[in-house]
C-alpha positions as CSV (number, residue, x, y, z in Angstrom):
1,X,0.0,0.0,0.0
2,X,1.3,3.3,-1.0
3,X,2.1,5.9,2.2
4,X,-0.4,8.5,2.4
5,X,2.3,10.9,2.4
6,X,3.5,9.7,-0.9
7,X,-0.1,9.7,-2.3
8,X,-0.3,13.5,-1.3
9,X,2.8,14.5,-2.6
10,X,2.0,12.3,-6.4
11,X,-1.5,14.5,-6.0
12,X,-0.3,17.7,-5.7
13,X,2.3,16.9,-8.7
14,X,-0.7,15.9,-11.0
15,X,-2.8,19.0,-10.4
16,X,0.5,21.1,-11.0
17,X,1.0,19.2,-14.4
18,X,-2.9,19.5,-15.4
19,X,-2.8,23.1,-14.6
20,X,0.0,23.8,-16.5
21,X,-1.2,22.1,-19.3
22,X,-3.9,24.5,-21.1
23,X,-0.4,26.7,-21.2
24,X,1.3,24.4,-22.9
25,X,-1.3,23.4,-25.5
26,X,-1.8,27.1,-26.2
27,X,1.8,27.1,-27.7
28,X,1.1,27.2,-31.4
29,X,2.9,25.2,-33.9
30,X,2.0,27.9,-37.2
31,X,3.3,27.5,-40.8
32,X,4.3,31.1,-42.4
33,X,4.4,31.7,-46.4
34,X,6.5,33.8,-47.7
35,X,5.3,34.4,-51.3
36,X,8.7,34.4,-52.9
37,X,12.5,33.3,-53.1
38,X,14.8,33.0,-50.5
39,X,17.1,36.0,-49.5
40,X,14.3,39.1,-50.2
41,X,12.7,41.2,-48.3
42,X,9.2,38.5,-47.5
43,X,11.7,35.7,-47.1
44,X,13.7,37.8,-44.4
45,X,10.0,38.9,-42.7
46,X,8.7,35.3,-42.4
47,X,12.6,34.0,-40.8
48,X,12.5,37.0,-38.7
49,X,8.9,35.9,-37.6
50,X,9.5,32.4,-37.1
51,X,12.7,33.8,-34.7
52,X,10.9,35.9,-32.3
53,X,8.0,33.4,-32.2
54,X,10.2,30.8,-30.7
55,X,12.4,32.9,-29.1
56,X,9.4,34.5,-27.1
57,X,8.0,31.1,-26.2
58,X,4.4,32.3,-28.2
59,X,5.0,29.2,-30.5
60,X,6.6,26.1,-30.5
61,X,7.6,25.6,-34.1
62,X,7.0,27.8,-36.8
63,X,8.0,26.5,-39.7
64,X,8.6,28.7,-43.6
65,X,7.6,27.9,-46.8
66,X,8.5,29.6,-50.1
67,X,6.8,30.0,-52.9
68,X,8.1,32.5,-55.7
69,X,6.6,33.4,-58.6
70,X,4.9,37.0,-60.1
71,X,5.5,39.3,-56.8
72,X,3.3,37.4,-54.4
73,X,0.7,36.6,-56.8
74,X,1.4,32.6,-57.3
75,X,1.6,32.3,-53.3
76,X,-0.9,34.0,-52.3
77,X,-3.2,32.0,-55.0
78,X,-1.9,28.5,-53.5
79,X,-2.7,30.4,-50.1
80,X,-6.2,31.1,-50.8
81,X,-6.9,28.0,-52.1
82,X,-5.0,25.4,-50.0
83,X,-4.8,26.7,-46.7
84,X,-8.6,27.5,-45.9
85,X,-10.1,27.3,-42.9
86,X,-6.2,26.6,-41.2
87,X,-5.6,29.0,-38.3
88,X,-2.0,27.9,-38.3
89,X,-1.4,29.1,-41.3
90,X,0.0,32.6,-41.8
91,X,1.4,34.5,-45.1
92,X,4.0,37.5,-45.3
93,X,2.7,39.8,-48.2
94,X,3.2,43.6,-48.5
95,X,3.4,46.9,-51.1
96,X,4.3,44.6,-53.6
97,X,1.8,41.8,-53.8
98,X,-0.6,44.6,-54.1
99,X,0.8,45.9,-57.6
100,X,1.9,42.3,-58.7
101,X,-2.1,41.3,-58.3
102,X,-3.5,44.3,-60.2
103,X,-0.7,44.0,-62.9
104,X,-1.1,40.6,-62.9
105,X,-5.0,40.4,-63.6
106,X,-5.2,38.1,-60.4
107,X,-8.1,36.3,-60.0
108,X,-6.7,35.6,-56.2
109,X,-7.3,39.7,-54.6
110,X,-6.3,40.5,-51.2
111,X,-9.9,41.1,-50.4
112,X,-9.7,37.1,-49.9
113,X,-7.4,36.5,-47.3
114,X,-7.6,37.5,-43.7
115,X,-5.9,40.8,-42.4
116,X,-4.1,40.1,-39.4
117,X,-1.1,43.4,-39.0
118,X,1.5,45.4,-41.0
119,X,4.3,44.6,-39.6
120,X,7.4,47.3,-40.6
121,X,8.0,49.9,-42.8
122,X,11.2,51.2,-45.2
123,X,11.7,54.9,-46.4
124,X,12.5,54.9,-50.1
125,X,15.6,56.6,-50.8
126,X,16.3,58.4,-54.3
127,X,20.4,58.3,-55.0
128,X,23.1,59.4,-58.3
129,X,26.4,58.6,-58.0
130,X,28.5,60.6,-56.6
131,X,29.8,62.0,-59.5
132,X,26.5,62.8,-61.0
133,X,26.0,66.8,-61.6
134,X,22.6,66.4,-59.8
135,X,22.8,67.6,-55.8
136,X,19.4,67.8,-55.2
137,X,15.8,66.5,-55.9
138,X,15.0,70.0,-57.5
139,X,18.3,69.2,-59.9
140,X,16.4,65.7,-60.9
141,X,13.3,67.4,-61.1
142,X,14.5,70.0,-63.2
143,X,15.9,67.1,-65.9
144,X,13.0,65.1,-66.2
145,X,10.8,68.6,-66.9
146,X,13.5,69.0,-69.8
147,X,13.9,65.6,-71.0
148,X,12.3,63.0,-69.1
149,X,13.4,60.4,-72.0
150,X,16.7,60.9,-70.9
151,X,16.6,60.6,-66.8
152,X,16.4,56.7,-66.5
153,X,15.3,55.2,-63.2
154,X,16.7,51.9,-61.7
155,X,14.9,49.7,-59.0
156,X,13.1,46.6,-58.3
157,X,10.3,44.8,-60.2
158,X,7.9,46.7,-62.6
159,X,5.3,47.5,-60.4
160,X,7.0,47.4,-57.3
161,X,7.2,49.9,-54.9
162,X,10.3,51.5,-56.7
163,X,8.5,51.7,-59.6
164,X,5.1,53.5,-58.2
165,X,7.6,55.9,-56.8
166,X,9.4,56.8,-59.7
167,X,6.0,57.2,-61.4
168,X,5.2,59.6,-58.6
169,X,8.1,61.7,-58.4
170,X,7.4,62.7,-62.0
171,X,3.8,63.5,-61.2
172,X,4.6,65.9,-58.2
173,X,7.0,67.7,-59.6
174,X,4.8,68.5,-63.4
175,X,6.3,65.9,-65.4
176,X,4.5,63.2,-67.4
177,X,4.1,60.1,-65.4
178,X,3.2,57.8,-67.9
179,X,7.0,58.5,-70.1
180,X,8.8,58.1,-66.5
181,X,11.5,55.8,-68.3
182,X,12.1,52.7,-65.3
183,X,14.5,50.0,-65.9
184,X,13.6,47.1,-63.4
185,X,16.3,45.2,-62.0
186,X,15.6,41.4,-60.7
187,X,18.0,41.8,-57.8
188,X,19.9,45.1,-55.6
189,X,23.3,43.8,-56.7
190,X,22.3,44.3,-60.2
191,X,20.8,48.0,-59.9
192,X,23.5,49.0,-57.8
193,X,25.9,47.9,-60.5
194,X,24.2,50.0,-62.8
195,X,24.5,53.2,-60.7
196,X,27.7,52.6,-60.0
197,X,28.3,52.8,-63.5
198,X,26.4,55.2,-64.6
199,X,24.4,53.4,-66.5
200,X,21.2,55.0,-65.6
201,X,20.1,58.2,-63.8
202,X,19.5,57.4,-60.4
203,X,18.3,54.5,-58.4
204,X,15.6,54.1,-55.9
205,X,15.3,51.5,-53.1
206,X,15.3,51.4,-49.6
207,X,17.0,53.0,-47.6
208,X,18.9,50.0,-46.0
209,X,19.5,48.8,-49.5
210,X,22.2,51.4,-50.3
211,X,23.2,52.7,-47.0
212,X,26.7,51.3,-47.0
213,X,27.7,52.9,-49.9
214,X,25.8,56.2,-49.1
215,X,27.9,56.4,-45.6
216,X,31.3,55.5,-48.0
217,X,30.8,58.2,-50.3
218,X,30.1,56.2,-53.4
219,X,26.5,57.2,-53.7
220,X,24.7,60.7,-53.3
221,X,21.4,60.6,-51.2
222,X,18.9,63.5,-52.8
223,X,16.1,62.8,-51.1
224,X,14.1,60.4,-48.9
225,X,10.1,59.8,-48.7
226,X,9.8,60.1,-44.6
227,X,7.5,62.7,-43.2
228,X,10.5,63.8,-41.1
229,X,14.1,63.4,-41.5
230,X,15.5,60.2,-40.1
231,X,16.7,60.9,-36.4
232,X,20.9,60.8,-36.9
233,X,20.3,61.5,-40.6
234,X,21.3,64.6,-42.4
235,X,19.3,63.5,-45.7
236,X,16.4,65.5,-46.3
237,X,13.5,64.4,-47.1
238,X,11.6,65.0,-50.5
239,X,8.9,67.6,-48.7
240,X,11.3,69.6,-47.4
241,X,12.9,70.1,-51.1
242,X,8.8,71.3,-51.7
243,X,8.4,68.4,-53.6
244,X,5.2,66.4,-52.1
245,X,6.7,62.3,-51.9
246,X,6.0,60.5,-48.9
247,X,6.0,56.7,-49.2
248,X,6.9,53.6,-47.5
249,X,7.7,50.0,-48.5
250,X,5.6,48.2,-45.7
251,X,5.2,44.8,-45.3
252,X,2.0,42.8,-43.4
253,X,1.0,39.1,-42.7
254,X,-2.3,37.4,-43.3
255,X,-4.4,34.6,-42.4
256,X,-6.2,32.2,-44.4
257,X,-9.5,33.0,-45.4
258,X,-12.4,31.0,-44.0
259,X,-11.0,31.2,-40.1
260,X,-13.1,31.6,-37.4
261,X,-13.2,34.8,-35.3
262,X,-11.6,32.6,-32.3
263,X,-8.7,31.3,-34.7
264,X,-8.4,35.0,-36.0
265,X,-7.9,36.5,-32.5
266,X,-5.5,33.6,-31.7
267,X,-3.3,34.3,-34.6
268,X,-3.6,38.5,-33.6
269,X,-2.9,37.6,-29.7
270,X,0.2,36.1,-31.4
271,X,1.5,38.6,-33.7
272,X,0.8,41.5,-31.0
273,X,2.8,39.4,-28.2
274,X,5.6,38.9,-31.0
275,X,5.9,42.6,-32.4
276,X,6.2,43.9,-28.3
277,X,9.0,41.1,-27.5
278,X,12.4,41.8,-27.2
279,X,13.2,39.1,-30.1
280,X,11.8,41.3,-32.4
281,X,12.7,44.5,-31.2
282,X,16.1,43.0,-32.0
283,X,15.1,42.1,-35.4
284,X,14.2,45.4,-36.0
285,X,17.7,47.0,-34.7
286,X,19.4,44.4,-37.0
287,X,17.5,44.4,-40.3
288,X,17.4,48.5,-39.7
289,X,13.3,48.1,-40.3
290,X,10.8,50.5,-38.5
291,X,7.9,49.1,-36.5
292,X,4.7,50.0,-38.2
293,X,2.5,47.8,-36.2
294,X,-1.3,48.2,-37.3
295,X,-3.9,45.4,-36.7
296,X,-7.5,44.8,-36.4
297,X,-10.1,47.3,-38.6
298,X,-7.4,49.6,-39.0
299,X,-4.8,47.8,-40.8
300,X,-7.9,46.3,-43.0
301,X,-8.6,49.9,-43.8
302,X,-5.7,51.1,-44.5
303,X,-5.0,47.8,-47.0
304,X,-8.1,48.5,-49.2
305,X,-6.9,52.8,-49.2
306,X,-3.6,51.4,-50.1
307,X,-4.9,48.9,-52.6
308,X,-6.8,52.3,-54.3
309,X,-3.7,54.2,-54.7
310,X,-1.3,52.1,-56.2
311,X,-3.7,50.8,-58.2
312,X,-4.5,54.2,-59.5
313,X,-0.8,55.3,-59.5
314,X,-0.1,51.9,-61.7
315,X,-2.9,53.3,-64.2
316,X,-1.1,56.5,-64.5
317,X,1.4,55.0,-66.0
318,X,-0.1,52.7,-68.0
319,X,0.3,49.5,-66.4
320,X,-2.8,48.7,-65.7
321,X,-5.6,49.6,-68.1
322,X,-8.7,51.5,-66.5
C-alpha cells in the first residue's frame, strides 16, 4: 500500500502538471508563407517571424515555406486555395503583392485572405552617383521637366514599390508620369551595378539597400520619402525640397480565409505578443526596419486605401488599363 504521504505528494504533482497544461497546448505550432524566393525582403520577414516566435515562447515551431513566382501573386493563390479554414497558417505579403495582383489580372485579390497586421516599414531613398552633376531632388526634377526620356530610373520589379515611386516623383514635380523611363532590376546587386556605373540616372530602393555605400561616399542621397528626417540623418526628405513624396515600403501578414473569429484572434494575440517582444525589437535593430504595427479594422482599412492608390498610381502609368 502506497504511504499517504507519498499519495499526497504524487496528488499535488498531478494538479500542478494539469494546470500547466492548457499553457502548454496554447503554444502554437504555425506554418508562415513567404510568397517568394529565399534571401528578399518576405523571405527575411517570415525568418524574422518564425525567430521571435520561438524565441518569445508564443509558439513552439514555426516553420517557412517559399513559394516565388509573379511578386506574391502565385503564393498567395496556392494560399487562398490550399490553406482555408487553417488558423495555423500565416502569409507575409506587402506593397508589392498589391501591384503584382492588379498587374497581374489576379483572379486571387487580397480582399480574400484575412488581415491580421503590417508589420514594418522602409523609407524609399532616391540616390546618383557621386559623380553625378545632380545635388538635389530640384536638380532631378529640373531634368526630367526637360527631358524626361533621358533621366532613367533603376529599382526593383515593374510595379513594385520603386517603380510606383518613380511614377510619382514625376507627377509631383509636373512631369509626365506615364513617359517616366524605369528600368527594373531582378536583384539590388544588379541595380547597384548599374548606378555605380552610370548606366542609368539614379536609383531608388530602400534606404537600408544602399546605406553602406551612401555612408562610404560612393552614392549621393537626394532625397528620402519620410514625413520627417530620419533621427541621426542629415538626408532630407523630398517635402522639405517642396516636392510632395511621402511613401513607405511596408510589409504585413495574413491569415487564411475561412477562419473563425476565435482562430483569427489567436493568430492577432500572437502577432501583437511577437511585435512587443524583445526578439523582435532586435530584429528590428538588426534588419534597420521600423515598426509600423497596425492590426485589427485599422490595418484592413488602410489595405483597401492602399490597394486604391497604387492601383490608380499603376494606371497612370499605364500599367494597368482602366
Amino acid at each position: 500500500m502506497i504511504p499517504f504521504y507519498t499519495r499526497l505528494i504524487g496528488a499535488a504533482v498531478a494538479l500542478t502538471l494539469a494546470a500547466a497544461s492548457p499553457a502548454l497546448s496554447q503554444q502554437l505550432e504555425l506554418k508562415v508563407m513567404a510568397p517568394a524566393a529565399p534571401g528578399g525582403g518576405w523571405d527575411q520577414t517570415a525568418r524574422a517571424m518564425q525567430q521571435a516566435l520561438v524565441a518569445a515562447g508564443i509558439a513552439r515551431s514555426v516553420q517557412v515555406t517559399n513559394v516565388a513566382g509573379a511578386g506574391g501573386s502565385v503564393g498567395i493563390a496556392q494560399f487562398v486555395n490550399g490553406a482555408k479554414g487553417d488558423g495555423n497558417q500565416m502569409m507575409v505579403n506587402g506593397f508589392v503583392m498589391v501591384g503584382a495582383l492588379a498587374m497581374n489580372k489576379s483572379p486571387v485579390t487580397l480582399e480574400q485572405v484575412t488581415p491580421i497586421a503590417r508589420l514594418t516599414e522602409e523609407i524609399q531613398v532616391i540616390v546618383v552617383p557621386a559623380s553625378s552633376p545632380i545635388k538635389t531632388a530640384q536638380d532631378l526634377a529640373a531634368a526630367l521637366k526637360a527631358d524626361i526620356a533621358k533621366v532613367t530610373f533603376a529599382g526593383g520589379s515593374a510595379g513594385g514599390v520603386d517603380h510606383v515611386m518613380a511614377a510619382l516623383f514625376a507627377g509631383a514635380v509636373g512631369a509626365d508620369a506615364k513617359k517616366v523611363n524605369y528600368i527594373p532590376f531582378s536583384g539590388g546587386g544588379e541595380s547597384l551595378a548599374a548606378i555605380l556605373g552610370g548606366k542609368v540616372t539614379a536609383g531608388i530602393s530602400g534606404m537600408s539597400e544602399y546605406d553602406g555605400q551612401i555612408k562610404s561616399g560612393k552614392l549621393r542621397a537626394i532625397g528620402v520619402t519620410s514625413e520627417k528626417r530620419i533621427p541621426g540623418s542629415d538626408i532630407p526628405t523630398f517635402k522639405e525640397q517642396g516636392i510632395d513624396l511621402v511613401l513607405a515600403n511596408w510589409r504585413a501578414v495574413m491569415a487564411p480565409p475561412g477562419i473563425t473569429a476565435a482562430q483569427k484572434k489567436t493568430l492577432s494575440d500572437a502577432v501583437e505578443k511577437m511585435v512587443k517582444s524583445d526578439a523582435w525589437k532586435e530584429v528590428l535593430k538588426q534588419k534597420g526596419w521600423d515598426d509600423a504595427y497596425l492590426s485589427g479594422d485599422a490595418f484592413a482599412d488602410f489595405l483597401k486605401k492602399e490597394t486604391v492608390r497604387v492601383t490608380d498610381v499603376l494606371k497612370s502609368v499605364g500599367l494597368v488599363k482602366s
